[in-house]
N, C-alpha and C positions, 0 to 999 in steps of 0.2 A: 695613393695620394687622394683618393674619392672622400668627401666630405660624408653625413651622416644622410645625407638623399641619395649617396652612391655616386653622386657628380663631384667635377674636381670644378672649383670656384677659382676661374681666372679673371685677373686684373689685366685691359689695355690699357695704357695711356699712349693721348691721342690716336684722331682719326684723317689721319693725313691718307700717305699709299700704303704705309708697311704697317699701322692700325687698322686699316678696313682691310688687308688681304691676311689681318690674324684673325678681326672677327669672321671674317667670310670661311674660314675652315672651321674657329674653333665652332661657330655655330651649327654647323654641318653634321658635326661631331655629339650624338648623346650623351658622351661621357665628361660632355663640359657644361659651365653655367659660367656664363661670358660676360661681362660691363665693361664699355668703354668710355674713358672719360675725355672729354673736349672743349678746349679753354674759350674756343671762337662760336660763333654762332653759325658754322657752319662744318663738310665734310671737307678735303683736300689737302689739307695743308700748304706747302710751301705753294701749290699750285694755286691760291685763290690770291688773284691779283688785287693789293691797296693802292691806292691813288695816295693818300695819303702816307708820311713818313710819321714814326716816330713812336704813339700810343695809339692804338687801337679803339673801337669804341667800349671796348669792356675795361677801357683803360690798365689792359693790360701793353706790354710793348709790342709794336705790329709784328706779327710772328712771319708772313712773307717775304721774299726777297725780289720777288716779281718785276721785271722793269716793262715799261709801256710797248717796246716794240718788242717784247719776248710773249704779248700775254693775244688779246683779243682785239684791239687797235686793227684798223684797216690804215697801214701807210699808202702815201701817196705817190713812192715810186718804186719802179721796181727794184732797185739797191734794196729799199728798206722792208721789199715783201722777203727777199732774202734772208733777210735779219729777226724778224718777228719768230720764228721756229725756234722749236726745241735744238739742242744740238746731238740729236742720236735720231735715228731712225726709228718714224713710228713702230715699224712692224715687229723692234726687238727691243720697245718699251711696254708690250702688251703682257698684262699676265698670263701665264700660258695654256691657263681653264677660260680664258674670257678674251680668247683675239679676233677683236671686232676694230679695233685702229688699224688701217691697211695702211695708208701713207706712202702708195707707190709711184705716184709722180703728184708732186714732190713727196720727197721721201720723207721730209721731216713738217711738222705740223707745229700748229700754234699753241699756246700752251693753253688760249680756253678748250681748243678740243681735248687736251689730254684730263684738265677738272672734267670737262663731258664726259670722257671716257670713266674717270673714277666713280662719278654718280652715276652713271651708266651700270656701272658694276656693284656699286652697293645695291641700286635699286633690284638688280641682276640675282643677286644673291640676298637679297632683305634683309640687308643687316645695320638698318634704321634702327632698328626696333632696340637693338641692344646698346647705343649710343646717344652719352646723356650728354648736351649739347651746355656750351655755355657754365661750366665745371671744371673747377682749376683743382690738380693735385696738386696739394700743398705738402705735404710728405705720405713718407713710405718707409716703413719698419718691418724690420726681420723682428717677429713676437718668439718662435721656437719652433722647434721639432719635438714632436711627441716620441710617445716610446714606440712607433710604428715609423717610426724617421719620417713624417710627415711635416713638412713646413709650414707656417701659420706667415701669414702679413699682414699688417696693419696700413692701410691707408686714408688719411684723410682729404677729406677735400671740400671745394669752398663754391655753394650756388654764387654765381656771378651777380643773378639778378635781387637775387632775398638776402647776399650774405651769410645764409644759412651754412652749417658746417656741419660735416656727415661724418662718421665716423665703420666703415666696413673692414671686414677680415677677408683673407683669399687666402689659396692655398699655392696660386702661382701669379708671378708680372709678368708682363710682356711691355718695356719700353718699347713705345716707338713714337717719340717727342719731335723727333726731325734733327737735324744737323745745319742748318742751315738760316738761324736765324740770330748767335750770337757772334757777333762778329769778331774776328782776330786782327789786331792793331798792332804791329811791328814797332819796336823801341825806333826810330830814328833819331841820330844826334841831330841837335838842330829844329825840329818840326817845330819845336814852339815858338820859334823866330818867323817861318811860315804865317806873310801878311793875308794870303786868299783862303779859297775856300778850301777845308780838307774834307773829304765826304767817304763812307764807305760803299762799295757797289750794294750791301743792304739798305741804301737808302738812297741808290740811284734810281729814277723813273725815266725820264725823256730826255732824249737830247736837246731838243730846240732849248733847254735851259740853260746851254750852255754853247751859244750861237757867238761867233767870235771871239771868242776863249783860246788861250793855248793849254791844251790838257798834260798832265802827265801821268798817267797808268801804272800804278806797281802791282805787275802779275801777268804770268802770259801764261797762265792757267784759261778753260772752256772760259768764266765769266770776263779773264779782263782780255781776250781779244775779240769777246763778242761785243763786249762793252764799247771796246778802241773802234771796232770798225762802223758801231752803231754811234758815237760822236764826232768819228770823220764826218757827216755828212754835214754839222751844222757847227762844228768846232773851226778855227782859222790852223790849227798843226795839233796832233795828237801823237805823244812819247808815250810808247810802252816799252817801259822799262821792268826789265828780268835778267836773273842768272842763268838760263836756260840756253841751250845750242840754238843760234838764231833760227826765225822761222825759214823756210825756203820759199811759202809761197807768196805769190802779190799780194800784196797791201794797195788800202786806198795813198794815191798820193804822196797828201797829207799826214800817214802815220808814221811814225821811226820811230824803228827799234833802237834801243839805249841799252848799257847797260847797268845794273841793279845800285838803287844807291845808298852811295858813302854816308853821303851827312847831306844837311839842307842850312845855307845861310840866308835868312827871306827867300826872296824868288830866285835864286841859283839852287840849284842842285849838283852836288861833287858825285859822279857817278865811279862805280870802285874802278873801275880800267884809267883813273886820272883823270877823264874828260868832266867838261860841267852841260848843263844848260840851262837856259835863262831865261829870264821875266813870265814865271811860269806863271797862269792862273789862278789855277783848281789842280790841287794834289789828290786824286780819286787810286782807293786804295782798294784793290781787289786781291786779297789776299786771304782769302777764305774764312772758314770759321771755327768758332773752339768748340767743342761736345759737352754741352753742359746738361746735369743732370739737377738743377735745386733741392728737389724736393725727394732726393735720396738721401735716406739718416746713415751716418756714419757707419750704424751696424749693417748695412747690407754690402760691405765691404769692396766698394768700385770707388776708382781711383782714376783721378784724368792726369795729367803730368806731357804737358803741350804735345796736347791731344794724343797720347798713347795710352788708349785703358785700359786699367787694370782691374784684377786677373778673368782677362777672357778665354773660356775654348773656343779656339774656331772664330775667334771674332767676337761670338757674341752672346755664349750661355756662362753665366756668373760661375767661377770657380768656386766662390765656398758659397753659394750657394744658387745650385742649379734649377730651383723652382726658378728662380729669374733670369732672364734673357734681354739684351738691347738689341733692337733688331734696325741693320742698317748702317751698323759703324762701318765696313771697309767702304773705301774711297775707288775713284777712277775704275767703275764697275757700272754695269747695266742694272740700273738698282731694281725695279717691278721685279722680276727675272728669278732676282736673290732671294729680294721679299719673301717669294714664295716657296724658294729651298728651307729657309731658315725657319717660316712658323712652321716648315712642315716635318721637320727635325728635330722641332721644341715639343710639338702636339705628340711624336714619336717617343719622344724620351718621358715626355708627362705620362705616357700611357704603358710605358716601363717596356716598349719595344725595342728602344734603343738602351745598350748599357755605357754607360760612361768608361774611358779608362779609369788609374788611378788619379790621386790628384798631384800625385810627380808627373805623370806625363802630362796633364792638363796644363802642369804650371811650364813647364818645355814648351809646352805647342804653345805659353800666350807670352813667351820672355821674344826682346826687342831682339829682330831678327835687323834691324835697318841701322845707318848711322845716324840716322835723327830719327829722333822721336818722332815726329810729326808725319815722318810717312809706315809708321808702323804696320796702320791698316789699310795700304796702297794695294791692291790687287794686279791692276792692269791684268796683263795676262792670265794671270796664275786664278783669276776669278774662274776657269771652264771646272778647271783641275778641283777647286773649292769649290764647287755646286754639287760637281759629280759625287765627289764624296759625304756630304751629306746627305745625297740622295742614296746611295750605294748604301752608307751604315744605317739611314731610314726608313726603308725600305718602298720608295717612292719613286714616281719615273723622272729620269732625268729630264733635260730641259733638251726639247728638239734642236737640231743642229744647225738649225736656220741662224739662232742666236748668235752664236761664238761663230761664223760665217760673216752674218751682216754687221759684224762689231766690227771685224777682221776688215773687210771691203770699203766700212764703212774709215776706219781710221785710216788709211791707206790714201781716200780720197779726198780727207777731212784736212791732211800736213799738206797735199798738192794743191789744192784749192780752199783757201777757206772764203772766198768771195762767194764762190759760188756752189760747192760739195751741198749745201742744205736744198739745191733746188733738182738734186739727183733725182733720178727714176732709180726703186728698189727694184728687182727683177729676182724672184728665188723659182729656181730649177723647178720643174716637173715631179723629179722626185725628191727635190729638198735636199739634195747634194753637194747644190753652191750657190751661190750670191752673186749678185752683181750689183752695181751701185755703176749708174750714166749719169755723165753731167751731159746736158743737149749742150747742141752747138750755141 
């Protein structure tokens, strides 16, 4: 796959965490010649917290989801230093060539330390230098395979600041755009009859904006009970409403659980178990997001379909055609962790270490294993089992045991408390055997 200099010419896009932990190998790596492209005027991705909702100043649309007491805000009380953290433990969001984030009391951290942490690591690894800042891909074409089955792509892309348009070839992609910045809008009958405000959590920032408000929350997914608990404080009653097995642990007060809803006539809401509730405010809808790819041409043959895409192996190397990888689609997973299973499985298989099955078995391992699409690429557990084996057919080290340990401990603590599981003390063994996760008294 080595170009006419003996290098393989790989395409990043974007430089969020699963961008800068492709460039930080493939740079590493003599047998690659690396470019990454970056639509913002900066490295982090989802991590670089906007104040601002809506368009960005490249006038592109703000690509963050960031809200004010998740990011670098000093709140004012203790409830709300609570809330400002990440909702995973430092210590098994670190990459695992670069664990410099301890986070052992508290266990979890605010999200400017984790941008810290990321430029911490580009800076760690120097891979500035290969990342063209302020550069939007605007597509990406499958050109051919030669008579040495060697893949060609075409990528263009657009200077932000000159509108100048560039036109390069590679011989491999590596998507890693982020997940988390087009938002998914549920059909409800009714919304449009909705007199207040309807907002998506991508474009929630602060509560005080929503200071005697009755809120109602769709999603008892990480963001909408981090959301719910961080608008109890300045909200007058906050509904989170979900189809899920109710929570078990305390809530503020003010929050009640509901269940998921029917239909909406103005400010009632028909929730499906028959019951209603009323004179809502603000309809805030946390319901995650869609995987969108724009600036993929038809020919390189991925396919979203509410949100299950297609044809992936393994998640995330292109079935017909394995020069290209998205790195970062499965869900409810330790994402840093994966990151760096996956570019190091892609860098394995570009380097013809790793051999592919056929592409009947490919297409088996990527057909819907779940009843809804939309959790196709749900990991939860089964993420230990999928690491290892990438690493096992890659021939790379697994990922230390601390990981799938403090995930373990950590969700265990996260269903019994979630007032307070983010202000735990991490404690890992002496010899890295077991986890422990303290909430003080």
């Amino acid at each position: 796959m080595a170009n006419q200099e003996g290098k393989i010419k790989v395409c990043v896009i974007g430089a969020g965490a699963a961008g800068l932990c492709a460039v930080r190998h493939l740079a590493a790596n003599t047998t690659f010649e690396v470019t990454a492209y970056e639509q913002t005027n900066d490295i982090g991705g989802t991590w670089v917290y906007k104040e601002q909702v809506g368009l960005d100043d490249n006038g592109l649309p703000i690509h963050s989801s960031m809200y004010q007491n998740l990011s670098n805000m000093i709140p004012s009380t203790m409830f709300l230093v609570l809330l400002y953290r990440t909702n995973l433990p430092a210590k098994i969001m670190n990459f695992p060539d670069y664990i410099t984030m301890e986070g052992q009391e508290p266990s979890c951290v605010s999200h400017q330390e984790v941008l810290n942490y990321l430029k911490d690591y580009a800076q760690h690894f120097d891979v500035h230098r290969y990342i063209e800042l302020n550069t939007k891909v605007e597509s990406v074409q499958f050109v051919s395979s030669d008579h040495s089955n060697q893949d060609k792509w075409s990528v263009q892309v657009r200077k932000l600041k000159t509108e100048e348009m560039e036109l390069r070839y590679f011989d491999a992609i590596m998507v890693c755009n982020g997940h988390y910045f087009d938002p998914y809008v549920p059909t409800i009958t009714g919304i449009e009859s909705f007199p207040g405000l309807i907002l998506h959590s991508h474009a929630y920032r602060r509560p005080d904006e929503f200071s005697g408000k009755t809120v109602l929350v769709l999603g008892a997914g990480s963001s909408g009970i981090d959301i719910g608990i961080d608008l109890s404080n300045q909200a007058t009653r906050v509904y989170l409403s979900h189809n899920h097995d109710r929570l078990t642990s305390s809530l503020p007060s003010n929050m009640i659980q509901v269940a998921g809803i029917e239909s909406i006539h103005e400010t009632t809401f028909r929730l499906k178990d028959g019951t209603t509730v009323d004179a809502i405010d603000v309809f805030l809808l946390c319901t995650g997001y869609t995987y969108n790819f724009p600036f993929l041409d038809k020919n390189c043959g991925i396919k979203v379909n509410s949100n299950y895409v297609t044809p992936l192996y393994k998640h995330f190397i292109n079935i017909e055609h394995p020069s290209m990888c998205i790195v970062g689609i499965p869900t409810v997973v330790v994402p840093f962790p994966m990151f760096h299973m996956q570019v190091q499985f892609f860098l394995a298989l570009l380097q013809n270490r790793v051999n592919l099955p056929s592409k009947l078995i490919m297409l088996e391992n990527s057909a819907l294993k779940t009843q809804k699409k939309r959790h196709a690429h749900k990991l939860m557990d089964h993420q230990w089992d999928y690491n290892d084996s990438l690493a096992i057919a890659g021939g790379f080290d697994r990922l230390p045991l601390f990981y799938k340990l403090g995930y373990n401990a950590w969700s265990v603590q996260r269903s019994m408390n979630l007032l307070r599981y983010k202000d735990s003390k991490f404690i890992v063994s002496e010899d890295g055997q077991s986890v422990e996760l303290v909430i003080p008294e």
